[in-house]
Backbone bond lengths (Angstrom), bond angles and torsions (degrees), N, CA, C in turn:
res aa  C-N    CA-C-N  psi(-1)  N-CA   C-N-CA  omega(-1)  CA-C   N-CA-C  phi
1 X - - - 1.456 - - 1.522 109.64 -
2 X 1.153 123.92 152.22 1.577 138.35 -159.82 1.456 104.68 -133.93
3 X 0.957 104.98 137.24 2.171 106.11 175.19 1.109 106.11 -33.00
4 X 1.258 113.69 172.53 1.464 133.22 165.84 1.648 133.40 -63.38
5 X 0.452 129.26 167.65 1.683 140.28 171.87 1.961 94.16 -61.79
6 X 1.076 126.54 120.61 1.339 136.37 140.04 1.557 119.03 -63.66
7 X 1.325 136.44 79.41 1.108 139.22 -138.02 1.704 103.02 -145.23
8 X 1.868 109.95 -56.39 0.999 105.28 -161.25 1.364 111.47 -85.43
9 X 1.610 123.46 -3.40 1.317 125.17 -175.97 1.618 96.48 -64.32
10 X 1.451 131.58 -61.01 1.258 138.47 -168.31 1.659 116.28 -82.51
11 X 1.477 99.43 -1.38 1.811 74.08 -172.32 1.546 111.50 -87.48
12 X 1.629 123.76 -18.94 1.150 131.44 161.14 1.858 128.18 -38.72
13 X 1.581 94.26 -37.33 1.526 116.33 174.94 1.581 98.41 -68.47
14 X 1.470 120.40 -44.46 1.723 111.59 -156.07 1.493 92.74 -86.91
15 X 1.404 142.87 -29.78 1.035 129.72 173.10 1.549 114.55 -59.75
16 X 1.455 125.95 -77.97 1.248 107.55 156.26 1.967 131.28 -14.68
17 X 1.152 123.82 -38.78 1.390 130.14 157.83 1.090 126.96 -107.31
18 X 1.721 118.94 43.91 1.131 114.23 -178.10 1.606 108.98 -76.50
19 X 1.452 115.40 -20.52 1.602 111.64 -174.21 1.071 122.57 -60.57
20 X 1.563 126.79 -46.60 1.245 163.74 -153.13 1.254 86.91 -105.58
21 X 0.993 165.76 -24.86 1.619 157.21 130.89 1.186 113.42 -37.47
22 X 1.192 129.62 -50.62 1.188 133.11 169.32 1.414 149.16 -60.41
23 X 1.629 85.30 -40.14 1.887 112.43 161.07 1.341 93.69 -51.95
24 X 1.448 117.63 -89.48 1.388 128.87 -157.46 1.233 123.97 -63.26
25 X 1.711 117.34 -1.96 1.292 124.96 156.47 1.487 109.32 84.16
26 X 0.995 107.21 30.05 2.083 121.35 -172.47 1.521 126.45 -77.65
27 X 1.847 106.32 -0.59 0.654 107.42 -174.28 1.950 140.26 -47.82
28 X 1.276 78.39 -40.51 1.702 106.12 173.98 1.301 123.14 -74.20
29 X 1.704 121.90 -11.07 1.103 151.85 162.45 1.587 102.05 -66.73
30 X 2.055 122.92 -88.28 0.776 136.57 168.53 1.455 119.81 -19.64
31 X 1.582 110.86 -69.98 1.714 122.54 -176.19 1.489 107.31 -37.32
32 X 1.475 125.98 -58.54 1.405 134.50 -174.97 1.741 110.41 -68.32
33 X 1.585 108.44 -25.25 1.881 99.04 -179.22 1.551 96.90 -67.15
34 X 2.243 110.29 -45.85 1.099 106.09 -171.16 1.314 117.81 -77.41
35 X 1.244 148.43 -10.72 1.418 142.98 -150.91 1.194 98.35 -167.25
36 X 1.778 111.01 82.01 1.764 104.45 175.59 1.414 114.08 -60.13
37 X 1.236 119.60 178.54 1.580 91.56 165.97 1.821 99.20 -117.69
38 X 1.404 129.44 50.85 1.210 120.56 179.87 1.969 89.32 -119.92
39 X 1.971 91.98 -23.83 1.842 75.63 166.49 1.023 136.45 -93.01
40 X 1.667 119.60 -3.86 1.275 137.31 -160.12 1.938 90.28 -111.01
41 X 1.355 119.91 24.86 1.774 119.67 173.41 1.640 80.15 -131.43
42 X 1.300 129.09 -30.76 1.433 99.67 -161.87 1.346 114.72 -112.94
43 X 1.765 111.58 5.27 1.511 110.88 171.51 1.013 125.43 -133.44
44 X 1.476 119.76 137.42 1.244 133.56 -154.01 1.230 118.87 -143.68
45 X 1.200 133.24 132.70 1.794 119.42 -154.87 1.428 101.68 -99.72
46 X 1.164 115.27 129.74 1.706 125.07 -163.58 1.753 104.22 -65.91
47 X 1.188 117.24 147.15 1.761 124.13 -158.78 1.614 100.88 -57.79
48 X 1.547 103.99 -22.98 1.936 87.57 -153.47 1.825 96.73 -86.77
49 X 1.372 110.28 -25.62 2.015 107.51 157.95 1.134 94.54 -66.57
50 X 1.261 169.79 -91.85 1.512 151.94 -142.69 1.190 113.59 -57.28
51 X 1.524 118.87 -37.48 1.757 100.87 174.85 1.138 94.32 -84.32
52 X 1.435 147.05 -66.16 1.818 119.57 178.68 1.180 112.92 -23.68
53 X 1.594 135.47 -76.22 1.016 119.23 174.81 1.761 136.94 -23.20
54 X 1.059 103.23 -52.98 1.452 101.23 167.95 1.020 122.89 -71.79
55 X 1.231 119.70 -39.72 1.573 121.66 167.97 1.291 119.27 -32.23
56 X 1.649 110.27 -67.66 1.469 137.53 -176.69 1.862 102.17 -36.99
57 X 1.575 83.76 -58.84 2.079 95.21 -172.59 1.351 105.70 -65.31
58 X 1.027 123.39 -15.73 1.749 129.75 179.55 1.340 95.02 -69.00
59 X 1.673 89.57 -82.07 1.945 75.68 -170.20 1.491 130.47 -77.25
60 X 1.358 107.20 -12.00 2.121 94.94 157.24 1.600 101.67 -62.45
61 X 0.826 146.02 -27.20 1.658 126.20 -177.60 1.853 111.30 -108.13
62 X 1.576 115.54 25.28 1.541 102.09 136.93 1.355 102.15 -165.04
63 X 1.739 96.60 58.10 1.418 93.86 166.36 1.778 109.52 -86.75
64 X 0.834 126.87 2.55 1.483 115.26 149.37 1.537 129.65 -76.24
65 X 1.304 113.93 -29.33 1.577 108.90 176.88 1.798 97.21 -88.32
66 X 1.117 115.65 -3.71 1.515 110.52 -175.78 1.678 97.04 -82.84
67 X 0.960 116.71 -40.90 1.695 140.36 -167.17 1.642 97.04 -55.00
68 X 1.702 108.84 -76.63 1.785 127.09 159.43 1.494 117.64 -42.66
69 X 1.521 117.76 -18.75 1.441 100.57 -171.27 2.121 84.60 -101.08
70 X 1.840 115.17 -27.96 1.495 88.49 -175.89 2.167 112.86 -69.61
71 X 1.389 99.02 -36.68 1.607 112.88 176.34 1.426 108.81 -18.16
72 X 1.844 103.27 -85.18 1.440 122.33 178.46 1.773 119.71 -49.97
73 X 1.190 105.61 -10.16 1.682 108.20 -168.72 1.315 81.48 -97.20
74 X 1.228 128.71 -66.02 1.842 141.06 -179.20 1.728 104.58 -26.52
75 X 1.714 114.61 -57.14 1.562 129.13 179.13 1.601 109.83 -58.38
76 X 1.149 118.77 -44.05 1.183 129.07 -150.10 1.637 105.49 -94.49
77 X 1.079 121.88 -4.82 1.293 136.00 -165.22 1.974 86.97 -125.41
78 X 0.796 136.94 -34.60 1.846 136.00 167.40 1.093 125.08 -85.36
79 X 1.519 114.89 -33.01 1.392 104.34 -157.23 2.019 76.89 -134.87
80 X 0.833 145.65 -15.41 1.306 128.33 166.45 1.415 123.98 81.39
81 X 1.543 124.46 -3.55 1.561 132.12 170.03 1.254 97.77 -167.91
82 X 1.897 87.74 139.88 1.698 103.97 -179.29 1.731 98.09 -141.55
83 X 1.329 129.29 150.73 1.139 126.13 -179.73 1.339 116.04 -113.45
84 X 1.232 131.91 166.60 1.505 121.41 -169.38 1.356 116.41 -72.67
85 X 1.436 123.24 -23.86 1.329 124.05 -176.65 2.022 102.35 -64.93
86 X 1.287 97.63 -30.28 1.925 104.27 -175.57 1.428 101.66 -44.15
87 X 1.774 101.04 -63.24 1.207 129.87 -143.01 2.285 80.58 -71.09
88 X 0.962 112.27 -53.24 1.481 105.54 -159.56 1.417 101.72 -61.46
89 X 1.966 117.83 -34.13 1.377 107.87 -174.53 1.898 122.91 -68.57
90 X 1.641 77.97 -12.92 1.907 76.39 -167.69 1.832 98.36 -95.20
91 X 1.176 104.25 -14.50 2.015 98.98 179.51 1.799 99.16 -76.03
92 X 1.534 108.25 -44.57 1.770 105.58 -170.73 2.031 92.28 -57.85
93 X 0.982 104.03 -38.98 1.703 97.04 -154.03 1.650 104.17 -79.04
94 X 1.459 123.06 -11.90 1.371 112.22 168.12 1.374 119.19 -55.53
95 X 1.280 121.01 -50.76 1.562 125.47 -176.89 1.426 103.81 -39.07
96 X 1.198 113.78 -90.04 1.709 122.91 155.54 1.883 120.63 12.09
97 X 1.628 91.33 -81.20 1.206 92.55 -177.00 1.386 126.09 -74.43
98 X 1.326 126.15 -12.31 1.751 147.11 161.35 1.794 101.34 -51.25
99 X 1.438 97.40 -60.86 1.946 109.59 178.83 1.062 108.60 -67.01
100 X 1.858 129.55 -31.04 1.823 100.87 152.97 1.003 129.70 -94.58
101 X 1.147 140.03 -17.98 1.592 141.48 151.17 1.719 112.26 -29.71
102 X 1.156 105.27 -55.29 1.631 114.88 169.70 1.573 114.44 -72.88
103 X 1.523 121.45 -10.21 1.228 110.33 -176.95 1.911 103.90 -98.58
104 X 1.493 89.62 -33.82 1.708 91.00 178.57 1.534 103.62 -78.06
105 X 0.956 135.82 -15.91 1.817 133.64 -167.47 1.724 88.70 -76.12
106 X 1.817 120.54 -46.79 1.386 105.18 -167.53 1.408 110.30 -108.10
107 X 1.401 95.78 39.66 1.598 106.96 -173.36 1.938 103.75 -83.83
108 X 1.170 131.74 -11.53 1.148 126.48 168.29 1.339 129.38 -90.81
109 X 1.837 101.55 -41.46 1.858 92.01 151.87 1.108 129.07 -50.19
110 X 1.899 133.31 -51.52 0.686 118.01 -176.78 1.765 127.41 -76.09
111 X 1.467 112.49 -13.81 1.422 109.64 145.57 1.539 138.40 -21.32
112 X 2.086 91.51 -61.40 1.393 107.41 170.83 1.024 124.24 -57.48
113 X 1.230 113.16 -66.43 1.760 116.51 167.19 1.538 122.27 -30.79
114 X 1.712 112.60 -47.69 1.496 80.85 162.73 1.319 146.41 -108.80
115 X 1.352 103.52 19.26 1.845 129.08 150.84 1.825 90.88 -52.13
116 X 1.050 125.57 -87.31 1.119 138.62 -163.25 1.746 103.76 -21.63
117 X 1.579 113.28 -85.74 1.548 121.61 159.59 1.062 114.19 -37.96
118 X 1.209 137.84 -45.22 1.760 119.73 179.71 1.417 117.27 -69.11
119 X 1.827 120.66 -20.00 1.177 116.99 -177.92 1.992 101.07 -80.54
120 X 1.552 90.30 -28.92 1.560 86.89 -167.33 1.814 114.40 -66.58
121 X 1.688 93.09 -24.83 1.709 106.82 -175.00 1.415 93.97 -60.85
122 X 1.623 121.38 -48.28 1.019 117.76 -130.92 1.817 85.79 -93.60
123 X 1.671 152.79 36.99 0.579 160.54 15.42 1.699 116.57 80.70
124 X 1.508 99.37 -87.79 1.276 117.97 -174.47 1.397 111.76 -80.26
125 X 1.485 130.82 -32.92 1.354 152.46 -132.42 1.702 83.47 -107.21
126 X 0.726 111.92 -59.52 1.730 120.13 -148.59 2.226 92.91 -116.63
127 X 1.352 99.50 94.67 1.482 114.58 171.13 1.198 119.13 -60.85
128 X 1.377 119.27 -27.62 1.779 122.99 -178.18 1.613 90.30 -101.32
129 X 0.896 159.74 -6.56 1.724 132.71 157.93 1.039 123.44 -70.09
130 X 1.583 120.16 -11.34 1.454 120.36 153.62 1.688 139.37 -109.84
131 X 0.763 149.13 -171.49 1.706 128.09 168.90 1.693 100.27 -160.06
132 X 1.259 108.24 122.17 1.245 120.42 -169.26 1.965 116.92 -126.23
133 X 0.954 120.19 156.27 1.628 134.02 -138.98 2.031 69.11 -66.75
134 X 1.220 84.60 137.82 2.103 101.62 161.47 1.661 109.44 -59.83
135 X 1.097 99.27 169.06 1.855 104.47 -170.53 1.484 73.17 -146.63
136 X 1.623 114.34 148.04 1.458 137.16 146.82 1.705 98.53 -151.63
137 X 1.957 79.99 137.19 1.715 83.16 -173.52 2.000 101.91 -96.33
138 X 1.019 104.76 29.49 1.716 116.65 -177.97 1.438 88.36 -99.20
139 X 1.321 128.55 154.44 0.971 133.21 -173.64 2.043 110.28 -122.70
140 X 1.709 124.95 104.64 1.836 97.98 -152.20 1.595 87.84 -134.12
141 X 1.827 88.18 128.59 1.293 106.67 -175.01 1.463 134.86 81.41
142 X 1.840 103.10 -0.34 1.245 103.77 171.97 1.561 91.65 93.52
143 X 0.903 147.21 28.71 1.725 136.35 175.14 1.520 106.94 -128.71
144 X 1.396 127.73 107.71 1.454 123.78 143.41 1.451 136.30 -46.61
145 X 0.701 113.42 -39.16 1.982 123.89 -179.92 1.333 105.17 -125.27
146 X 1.211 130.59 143.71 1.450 135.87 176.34 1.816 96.27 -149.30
147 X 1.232 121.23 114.36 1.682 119.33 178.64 1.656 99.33 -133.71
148 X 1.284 113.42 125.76 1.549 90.59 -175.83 2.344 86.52 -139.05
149 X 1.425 114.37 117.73 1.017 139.30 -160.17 1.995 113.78 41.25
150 X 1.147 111.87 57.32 1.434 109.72 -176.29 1.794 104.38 -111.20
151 X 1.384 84.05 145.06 1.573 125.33 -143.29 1.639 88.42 -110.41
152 X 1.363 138.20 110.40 1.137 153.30 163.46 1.562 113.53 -93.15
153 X 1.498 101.93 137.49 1.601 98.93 171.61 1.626 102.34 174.95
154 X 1.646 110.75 156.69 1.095 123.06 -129.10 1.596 91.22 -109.68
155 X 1.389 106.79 -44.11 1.697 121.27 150.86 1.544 130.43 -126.68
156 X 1.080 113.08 -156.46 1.547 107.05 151.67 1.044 111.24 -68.05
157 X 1.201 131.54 -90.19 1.455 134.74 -153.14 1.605 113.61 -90.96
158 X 1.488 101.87 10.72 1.648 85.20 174.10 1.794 110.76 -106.65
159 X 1.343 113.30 -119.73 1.625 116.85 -176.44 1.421 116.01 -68.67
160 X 1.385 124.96 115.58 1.238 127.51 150.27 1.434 136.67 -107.56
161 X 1.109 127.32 169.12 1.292 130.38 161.71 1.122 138.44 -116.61
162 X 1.390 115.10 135.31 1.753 109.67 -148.55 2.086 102.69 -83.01
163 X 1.507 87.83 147.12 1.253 108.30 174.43 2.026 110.45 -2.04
164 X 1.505 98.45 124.88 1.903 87.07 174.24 1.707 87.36 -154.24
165 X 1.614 71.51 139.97 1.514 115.01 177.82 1.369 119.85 -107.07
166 X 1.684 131.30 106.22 1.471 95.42 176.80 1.602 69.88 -172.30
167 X 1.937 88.95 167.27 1.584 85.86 -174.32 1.824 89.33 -142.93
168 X 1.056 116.70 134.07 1.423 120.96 -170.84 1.818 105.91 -101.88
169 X 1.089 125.62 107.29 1.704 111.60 160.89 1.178 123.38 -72.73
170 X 1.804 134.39 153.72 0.879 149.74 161.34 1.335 124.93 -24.98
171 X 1.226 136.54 106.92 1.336 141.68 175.20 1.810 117.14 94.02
172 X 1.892 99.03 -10.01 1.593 104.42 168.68 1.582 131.67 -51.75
173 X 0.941 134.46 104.74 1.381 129.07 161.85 1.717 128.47 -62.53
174 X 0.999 99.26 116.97 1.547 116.42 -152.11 1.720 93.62 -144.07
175 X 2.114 96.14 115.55 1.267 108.54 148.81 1.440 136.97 -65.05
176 X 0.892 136.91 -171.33 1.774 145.09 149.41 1.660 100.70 -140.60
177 X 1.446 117.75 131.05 1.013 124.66 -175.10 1.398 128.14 -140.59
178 X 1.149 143.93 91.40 1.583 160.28 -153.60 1.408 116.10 -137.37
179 X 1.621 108.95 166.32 0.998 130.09 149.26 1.326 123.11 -59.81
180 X 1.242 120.82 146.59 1.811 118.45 168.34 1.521 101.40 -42.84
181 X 1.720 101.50 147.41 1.596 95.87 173.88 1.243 127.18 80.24
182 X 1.357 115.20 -15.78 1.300 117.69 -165.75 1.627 120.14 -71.40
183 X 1.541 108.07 -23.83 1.633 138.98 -150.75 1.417 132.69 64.86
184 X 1.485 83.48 57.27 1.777 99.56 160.22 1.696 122.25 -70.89
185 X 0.737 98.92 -59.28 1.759 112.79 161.15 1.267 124.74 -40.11
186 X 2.019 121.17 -44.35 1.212 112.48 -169.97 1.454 85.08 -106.31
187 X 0.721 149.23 -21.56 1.556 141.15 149.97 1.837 114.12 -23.77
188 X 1.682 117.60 -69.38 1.192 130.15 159.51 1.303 110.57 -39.35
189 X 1.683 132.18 -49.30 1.241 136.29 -174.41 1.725 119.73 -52.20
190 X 1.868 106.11 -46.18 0.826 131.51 170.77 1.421 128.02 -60.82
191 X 1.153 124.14 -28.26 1.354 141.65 156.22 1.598 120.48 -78.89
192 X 1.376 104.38 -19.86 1.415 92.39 170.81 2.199 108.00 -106.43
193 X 1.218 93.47 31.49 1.532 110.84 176.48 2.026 107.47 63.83
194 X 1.437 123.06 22.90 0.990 125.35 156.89 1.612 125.63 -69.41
195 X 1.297 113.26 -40.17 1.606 106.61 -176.65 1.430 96.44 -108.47
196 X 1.846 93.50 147.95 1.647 99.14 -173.10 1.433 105.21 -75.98
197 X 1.509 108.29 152.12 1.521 106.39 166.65 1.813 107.20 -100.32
198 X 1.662 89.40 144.11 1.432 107.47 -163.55 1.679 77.78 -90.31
199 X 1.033 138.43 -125.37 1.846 142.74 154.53 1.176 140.26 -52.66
200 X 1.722 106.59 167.55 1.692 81.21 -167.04 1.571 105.14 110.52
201 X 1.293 110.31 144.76 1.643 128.63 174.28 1.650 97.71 -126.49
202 X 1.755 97.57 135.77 1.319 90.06 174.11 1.739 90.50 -164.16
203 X 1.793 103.00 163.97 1.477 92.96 165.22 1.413 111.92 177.55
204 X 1.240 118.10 136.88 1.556 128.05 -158.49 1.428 102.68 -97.97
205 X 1.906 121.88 130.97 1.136 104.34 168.44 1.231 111.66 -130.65
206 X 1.478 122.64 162.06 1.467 134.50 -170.45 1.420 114.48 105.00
207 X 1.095 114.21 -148.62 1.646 106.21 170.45 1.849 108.59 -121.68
208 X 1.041 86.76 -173.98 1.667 98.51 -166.40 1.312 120.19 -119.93
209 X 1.260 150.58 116.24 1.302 143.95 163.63 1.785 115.89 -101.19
210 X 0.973 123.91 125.71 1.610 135.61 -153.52 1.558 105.50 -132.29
211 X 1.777 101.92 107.72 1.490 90.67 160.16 1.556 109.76 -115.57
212 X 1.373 126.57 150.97 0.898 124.10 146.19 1.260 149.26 -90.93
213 X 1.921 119.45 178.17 1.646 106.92 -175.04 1.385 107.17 -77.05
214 X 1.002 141.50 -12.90 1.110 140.72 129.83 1.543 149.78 -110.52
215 X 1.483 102.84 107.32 1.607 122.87 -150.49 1.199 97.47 -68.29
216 X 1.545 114.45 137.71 1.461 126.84 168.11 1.707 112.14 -62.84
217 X 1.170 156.02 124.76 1.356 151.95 156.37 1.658 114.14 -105.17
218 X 1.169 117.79 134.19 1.531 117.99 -168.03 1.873 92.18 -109.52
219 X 1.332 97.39 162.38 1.326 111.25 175.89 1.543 116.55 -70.15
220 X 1.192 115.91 85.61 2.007 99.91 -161.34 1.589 88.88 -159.40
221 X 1.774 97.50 177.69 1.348 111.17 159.97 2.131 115.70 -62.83
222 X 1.506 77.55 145.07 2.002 74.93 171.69 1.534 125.27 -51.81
223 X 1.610 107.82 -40.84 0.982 111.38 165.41 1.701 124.76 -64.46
224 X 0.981 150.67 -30.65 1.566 170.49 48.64 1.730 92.74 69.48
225 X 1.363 123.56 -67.56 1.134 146.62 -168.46 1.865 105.27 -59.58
226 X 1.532 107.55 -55.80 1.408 109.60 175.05 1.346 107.40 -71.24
227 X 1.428 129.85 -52.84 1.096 127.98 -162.13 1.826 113.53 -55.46
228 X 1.256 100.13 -65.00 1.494 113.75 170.00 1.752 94.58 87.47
229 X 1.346 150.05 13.28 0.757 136.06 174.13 1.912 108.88 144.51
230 X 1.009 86.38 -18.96 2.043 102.93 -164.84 1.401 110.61 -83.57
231 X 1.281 108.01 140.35 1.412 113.24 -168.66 1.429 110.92 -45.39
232 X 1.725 145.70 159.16 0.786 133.55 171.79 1.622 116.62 -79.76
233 X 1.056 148.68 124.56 1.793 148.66 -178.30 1.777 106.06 -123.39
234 X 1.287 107.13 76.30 1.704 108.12 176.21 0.988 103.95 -52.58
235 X 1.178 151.12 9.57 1.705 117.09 159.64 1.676 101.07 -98.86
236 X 1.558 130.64 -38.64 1.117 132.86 -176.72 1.577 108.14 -66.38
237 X 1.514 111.50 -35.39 0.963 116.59 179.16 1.821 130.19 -63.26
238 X 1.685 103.11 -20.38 1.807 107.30 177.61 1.738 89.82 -95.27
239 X 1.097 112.67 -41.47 1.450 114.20 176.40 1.907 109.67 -40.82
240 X 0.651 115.83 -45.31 1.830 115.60 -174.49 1.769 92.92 -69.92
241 X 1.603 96.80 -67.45 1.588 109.89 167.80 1.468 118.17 2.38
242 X 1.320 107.77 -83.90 1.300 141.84 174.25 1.342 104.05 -66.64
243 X 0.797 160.87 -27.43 1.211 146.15 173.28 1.623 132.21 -86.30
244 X 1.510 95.29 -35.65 1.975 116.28 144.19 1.094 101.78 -40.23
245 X 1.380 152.53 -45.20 1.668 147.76 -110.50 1.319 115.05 40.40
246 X 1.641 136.40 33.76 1.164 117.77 -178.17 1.916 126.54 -120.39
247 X 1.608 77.87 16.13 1.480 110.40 170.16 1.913 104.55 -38.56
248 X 1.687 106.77 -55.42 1.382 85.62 -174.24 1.612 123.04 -95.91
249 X 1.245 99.33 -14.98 1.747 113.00 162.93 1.918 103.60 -38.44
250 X 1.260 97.14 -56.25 1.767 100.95 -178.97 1.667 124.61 -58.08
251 X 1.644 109.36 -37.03 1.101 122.67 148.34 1.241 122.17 -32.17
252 X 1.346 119.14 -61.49 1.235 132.88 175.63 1.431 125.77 -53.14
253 X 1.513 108.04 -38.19 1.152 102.16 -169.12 1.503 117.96 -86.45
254 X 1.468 119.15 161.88 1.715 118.12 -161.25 1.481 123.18 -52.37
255 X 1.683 97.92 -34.49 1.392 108.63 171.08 1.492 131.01 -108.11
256 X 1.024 105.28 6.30 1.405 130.25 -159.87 1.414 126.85 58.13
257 X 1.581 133.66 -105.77 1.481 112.24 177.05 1.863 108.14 -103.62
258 X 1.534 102.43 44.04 1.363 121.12 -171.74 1.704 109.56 -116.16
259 X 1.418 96.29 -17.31 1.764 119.77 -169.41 1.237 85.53 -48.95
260 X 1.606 120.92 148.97 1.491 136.81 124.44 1.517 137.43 -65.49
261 X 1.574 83.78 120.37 1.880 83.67 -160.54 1.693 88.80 -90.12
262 X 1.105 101.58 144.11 1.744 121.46 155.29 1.516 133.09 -42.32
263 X 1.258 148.37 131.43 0.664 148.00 171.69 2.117 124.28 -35.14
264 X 0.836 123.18 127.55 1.572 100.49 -157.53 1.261 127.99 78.57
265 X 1.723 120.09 -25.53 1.519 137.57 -167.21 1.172 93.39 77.35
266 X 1.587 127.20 51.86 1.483 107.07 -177.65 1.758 105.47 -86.95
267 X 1.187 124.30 23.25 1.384 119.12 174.65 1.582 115.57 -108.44
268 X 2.024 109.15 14.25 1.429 104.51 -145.76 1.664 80.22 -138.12
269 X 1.200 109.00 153.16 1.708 125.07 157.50 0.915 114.29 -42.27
270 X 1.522 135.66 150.37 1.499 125.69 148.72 1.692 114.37 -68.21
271 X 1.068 109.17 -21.98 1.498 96.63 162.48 1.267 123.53 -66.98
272 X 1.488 125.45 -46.34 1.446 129.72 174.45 1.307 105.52 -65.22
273 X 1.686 152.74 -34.45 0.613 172.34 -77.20 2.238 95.59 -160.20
274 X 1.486 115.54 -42.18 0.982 131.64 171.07 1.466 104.30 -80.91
275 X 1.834 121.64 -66.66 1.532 103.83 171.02 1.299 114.22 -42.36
276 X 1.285 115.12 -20.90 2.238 97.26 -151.18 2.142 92.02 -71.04
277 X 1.549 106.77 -35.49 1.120 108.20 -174.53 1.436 132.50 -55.79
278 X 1.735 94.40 -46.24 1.309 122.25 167.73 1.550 114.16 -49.63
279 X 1.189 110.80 -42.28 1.700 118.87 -176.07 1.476 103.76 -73.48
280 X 1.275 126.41 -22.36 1.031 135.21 -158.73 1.709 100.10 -87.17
């Protein structure tokens, strides 16, 4: 006998890409990463795991009539007469009592879970349980961001971010630069008044334009898509265009900036898919 099939490390990956497997037709690719066939000739699971196995699946699927058949053998051996109505009330009532046994066993996760959502509702619901970086759309002294020791965090006791100091001017171009994980993202979040601030004075002024690593796309025209609601202005409007780089993407497309984008933008690049936001 020979190891096993190396199978389950990757098949989690091909489900996640089953689409894109499919487009490109990889199947015959995939089958052989997952299922060589030099392991599927040389391994074979020895008889006495297959009769456990069955065994096992035997009795998880009648361990309730196994349960009713020890009960009535248990009665019938003490008390010496049982009538059929006994025997029918105690087989209907297993189902039952299996579905609360299993309902009280996960009766504390699901407790948690909704501690969890009610703290998160209570979040949105209740404006003074959190306190978040000030916004002024006046712009004073030439400074966009001003944070001077502010304390980010997602709850009490879960992710924070340590003390930050920094003061951004108007029109500065300014990276953020980390390791994965580091909180680049809830950092950004925090500045756009998403994460509460634990301490600390801080406060962003002017307005904000926000893209993310993953861009929202609505089911609409392209044009529809930039606008988001705003009057249409064709000259401002090729101007953004062009300045995304997606001047010739639009070219391209069948209708030009009239096209119907897909749900997700599933008809669009993730790069175009990043300008469309940016333009936005």
């Amino acid at each position: 006998m020979s190891k096993p099939p190396k199978f389950q490390e990757q098949f989690y990956t091909l489900l996640g890409a089953i689409r894109t497997i499919k487009f490109y037709a990889w199947e015959d690719v995939f089958r052989n990463v997952l299922w060589p066939s030099e392991d599927l000739k040389a391994y074979e699971p020895p008889l006495v795991w297959r009769v456990l196995q069955f065994g096992l699946d035997l009795l998880g699927s009648a361990t309730a009539e196994i349960s009713a058949a020890v009960t009535i053998t248990s009665y019938i051996s003490t008390a010496g007469e049982i009538d059929y109505i006994d025997v029918a009330l105690l087989m209907e009532s297993i189902r039952p009592l299996t579905v609360f046994s299993t309902t009280v066993a996960a009766f504390g996760t699901t407790l948690d879970s909704y501690r969890k959502c009610a703290r998160q509702m209570q979040r949105y619901i209740d404006p003074e349980s959190n306190k978040y970086i000030e916004r002024s759309l006046a712009v004073e002294d030439s400074v966009a961001v001003n944070l001077s020791e502010c304390v980010f965090s997602w709850s009490a006791d879960g992710y924070s971010l340590a003390p930050i100091s920094l003061q951004i001017k108007a029109g500065e171009f300014v990276t953020v630069v980390g390791r994965v994980g580091s909180g680049k993202s809830s950092f950004l979040s925090a500045i756009c008044g998403e994460m509460p601030l634990t301490s600390g004075q801080g406060c962003v002024y002017g307005r904000i334009g926000y893209v993310e690593q993953k861009p929202w796309i609505m089911n609409a025209t392209f044009r529809d898509n930039v606008l988001m609601g705003a009057d249409f202005d064709q000259t401002c409007f090729w101007q953004v265009v062009e300045a995304c780089a997606l001047a010739v993407d639009v070219q391209l497309f069948p209708k030009s900036d009239m096209t119907m984008i897909g749900t997700d933008g599933v008809n669009l690049s993730g790069g175009q898919k990043v300008r469309l936001a940016l333009a936005r």
